[in-house]
C-alpha angles and dihedrals in degrees: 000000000000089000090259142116105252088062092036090055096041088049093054088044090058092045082052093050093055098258115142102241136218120182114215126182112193115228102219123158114014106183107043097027093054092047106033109027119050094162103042113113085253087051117112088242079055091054098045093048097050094052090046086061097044089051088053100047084052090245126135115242144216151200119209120201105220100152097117102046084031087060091044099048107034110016098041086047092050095053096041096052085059100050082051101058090256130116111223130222098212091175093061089042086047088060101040097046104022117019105043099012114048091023087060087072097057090038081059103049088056095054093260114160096187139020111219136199152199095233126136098243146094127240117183115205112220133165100259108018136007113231118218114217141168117286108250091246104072095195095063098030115142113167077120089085095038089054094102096047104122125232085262094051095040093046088063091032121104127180103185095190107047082114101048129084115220099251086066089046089058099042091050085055103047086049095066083034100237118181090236102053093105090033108137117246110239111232093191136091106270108240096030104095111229080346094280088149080168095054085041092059099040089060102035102038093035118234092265086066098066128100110227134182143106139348097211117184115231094287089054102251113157105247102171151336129263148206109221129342071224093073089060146082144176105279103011114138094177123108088007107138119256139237096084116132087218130049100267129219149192108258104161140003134208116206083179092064099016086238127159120204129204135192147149121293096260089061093063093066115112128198101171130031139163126229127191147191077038123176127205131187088195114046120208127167094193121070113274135192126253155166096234120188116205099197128009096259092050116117084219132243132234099254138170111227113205113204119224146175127302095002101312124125134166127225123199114200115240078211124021115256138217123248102348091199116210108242094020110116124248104213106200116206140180114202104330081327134122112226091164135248144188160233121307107239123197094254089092110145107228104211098254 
């Protein structure tokens, strides 16, 4: 339970279904959340309200200390992704390894069968399998971030409001009259105050920590200096120098040389790109065609993913795409549902 209204509303749905009911709010991120971040769903507010609404469900509560693994397995790897010339999805990494993979263990000590939450998705729960699909609200759908779950982690996973759209979550809500039910929906990365994920990493990672060099155009000519590959992404215009005749972007980046490369629009349109350390609930070793989504706000594009060995696959765009991001995931899906997908890896093959 975040301390918003989507798990306060599927924890009230499972009580109504007959399940017996715990409330948990992870503890994440003490320091910065306490101080900075009165409103984030590891904020003290956050806290307070989650255990409001579990007072008033008539269902015990808890608060789960998780700082310390939280900090390993998200921030480390935020951080990390970035040093690297990657951009990070935290909130894909949060599910896989926190939510719904160390909390297991605790679930589990108090006699738990299933972790629930408020996320906008539908698991179905067969014999042999679970199937992971969009949520019925398209606007709020995030099976996107559940895609790397694995069959162990979906088979004791529920998410009680994948068909449901967010007007009904509210009214339901305000009809039990829970403090939360006009609680804005944070649209930020949890632990990134105001989503400054720069200013973020400038406090958190220390400014000797950062890789600086050159922005170099596509011949290779040294344009400008600058602070940290860590302070760029795919795409970005932003803080690019000027002079140019045409708006500039970031096309590649080059964590071996902490060089940062810039272009035209057109240059940022992908038609081929490689993903790793992929996972598939259906295997296939033949290509196999997809809707594939490159970031979470993407609308999706028809594309033909090509298996290959020790977790790699390519996948040729039936349509080029803008800004194909490095570390970003690629969620693969037939019809509403998850086939799987993977990590975007730097071998992305700008059309030419």
């Amino acid at each position: 339970m975040s301390g918003g209204v989507d798990s306060s509303v599927a924890a009230y749905l499972l009580k109504e279904q007959g399940y017996d009911v715990v409330g948990v709010t992870m503890k994440v991120w003490p320091q910065d959340c306490i101080s900075r971040a009165e409103d984030k769903c590891c904020g003290p507010q956050a806290i307070a309200d989650a255990r409001s609404v579990a007072h008033a469900l008539g269902i015990p509560h808890y608060v789960v200390d998780e700082a310390d693994q939280f900090e390993k397995m998200v921030i480390d790897y935020f951080t990390t992704e970035y040093k690297a010339g990657r951009t990070p999805n935290p909130c894909v990494m949060c599910n896989e390894k926190v939510k719904f993979g160390n909390l297991w263990g605790k679930a589990k000590a108090i006699g738990a069968e299933f972790i629930a939450t408020g996320h906008y998705a539908i698991i179905e729960h067969h014999a042999d399998r679970a199937v992971l699909r969009k949520g019925r609200d398209p606007r709020k759908d995030q099976s996107y971030f559940l895609f790397s779950l694995r069959q162990a982690q979906l088979q004791r996973a529920i998410c009680p409001l994948g068909d449901m759209e967010k007007t009904e979550i509210r009214a339901i809500a305000r009809q039990l009259g829970l403090k939360t039910a006009d609680k804005v929906d944070s649209q930020e990365i949890c632990f990134v105050p105001g989503n400054d994920y720069k200013a973020f990493l400038k406090s958190h990672m220390g400014e000797g920590e950062f890789h600086p060099g050159g922005i170099f155009d596509k011949l290779g000519n040294r344009v400008a200096e600058h602070e940290g590959i860590e302070l760029f992404t795919i795409g970005q215009r932003k803080g690019l120098p000027g002079g140019s005749a045409r708006p500039q972007y970031v096309i590649d980046i080059d964590p071996s040389t902490s060089s940062v490369i810039v272009g035209d629009a057109e240059d940022l349109m992908v038609e081929e790109f490689e993903i790793d350390n992929t996972l598939w609930h259906e295997s296939s070793s033949e290509p196999f065609e997809v809707v594939v989504k490159i970031r979470y706000a993407h609308a999706g594009a028809a594309a033909t993913v090509t298996p290959g060995a020790d977790g790699h696959a390519r996948v040729r765009l039936h349509t080029p795409q803008r800004a194909v991001t490095p570390g970003q995931a690629a969620v693969c899906y037939r019809g509403d549902q998850v086939l799987g997908g993977g990590w975007i890896a730097r071998t992305a093959c700008a059309l030419k």
